[in-house]
N, C-alpha and C positions, 0 to 999 in steps of 0.2 A: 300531695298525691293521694289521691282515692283509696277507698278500698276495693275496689273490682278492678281500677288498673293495675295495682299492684296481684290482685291473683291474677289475672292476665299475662303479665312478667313472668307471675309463678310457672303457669301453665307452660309458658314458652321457655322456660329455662328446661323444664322436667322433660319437653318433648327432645329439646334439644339433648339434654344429656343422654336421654335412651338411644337416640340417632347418633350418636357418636358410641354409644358404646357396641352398637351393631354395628360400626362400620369399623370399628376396632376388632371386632369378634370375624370381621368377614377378612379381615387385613392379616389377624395371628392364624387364620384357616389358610390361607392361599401359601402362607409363608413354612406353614407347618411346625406351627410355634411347641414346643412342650408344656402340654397341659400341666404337671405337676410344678411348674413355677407359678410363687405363689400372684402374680399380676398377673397371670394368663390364668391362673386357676378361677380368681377372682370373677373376670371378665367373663367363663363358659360359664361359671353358677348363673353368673346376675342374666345372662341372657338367653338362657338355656328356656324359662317358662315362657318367652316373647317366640322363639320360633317352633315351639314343640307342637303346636299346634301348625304347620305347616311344614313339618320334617319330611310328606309321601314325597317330596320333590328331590327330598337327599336319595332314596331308596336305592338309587343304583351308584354313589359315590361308594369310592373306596373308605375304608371304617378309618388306615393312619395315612400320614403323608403330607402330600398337600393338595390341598381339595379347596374347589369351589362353591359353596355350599347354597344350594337355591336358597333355601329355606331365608336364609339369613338376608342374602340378597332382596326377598320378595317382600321380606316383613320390614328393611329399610325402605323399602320404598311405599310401601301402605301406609306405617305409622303417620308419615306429614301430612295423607293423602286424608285420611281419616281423624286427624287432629283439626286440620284446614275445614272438615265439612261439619264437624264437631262446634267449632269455633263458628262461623258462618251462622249456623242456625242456632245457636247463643247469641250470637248479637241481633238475630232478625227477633228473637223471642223478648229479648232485652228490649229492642224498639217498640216493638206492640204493646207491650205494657207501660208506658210513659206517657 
């Protein structure tokens, strides 16, 4: 095994993991998990700088409860979206130079 396929793998492990832990973070929101436990605590730290940057969608959610969170929703769905055109134009640039 190569060394580009194996970061390759790498890559695709790391995106995966973030995509599961957002869809974990979007799963203990809906349920209205208690943040001070310490695996739901864990889960709001790690994912918390992934959707900060597109919180204006939470604005009108309620602060406890249980809640749908766009935010969390929109950035599951971007991450593959933007790893897939990432990846894409790595391998078109990988090709040209060969």
């Amino acid at each position: 095994m190569n060394l580009r396929l194996k970061a390759d793998l790498l890559l695709v492990y790391l995106v995966s993991a973030i995509e599961a832990l957002l869809l974990t973070r979007l799963v203990l929101k809906l349920f209205a998990a208690r943040p001070d436990h310490p695996v739901v605590g864990f889960v709001f730290a790690a994912t918390s700088p992934l959707i900060r940057p597109l919180a204006f969608f939470d604005a009108s959610q309620p602060r406890f409860g249980a809640v749908l969170e766009f935010s969390t929703l929109a950035c599951a769905l971007v991450v593959p979206v933007l790893w897939m055109v990432g990846f894409a134009a790595y391998k078109r640039i990988a090709i040209m130079r060969v």
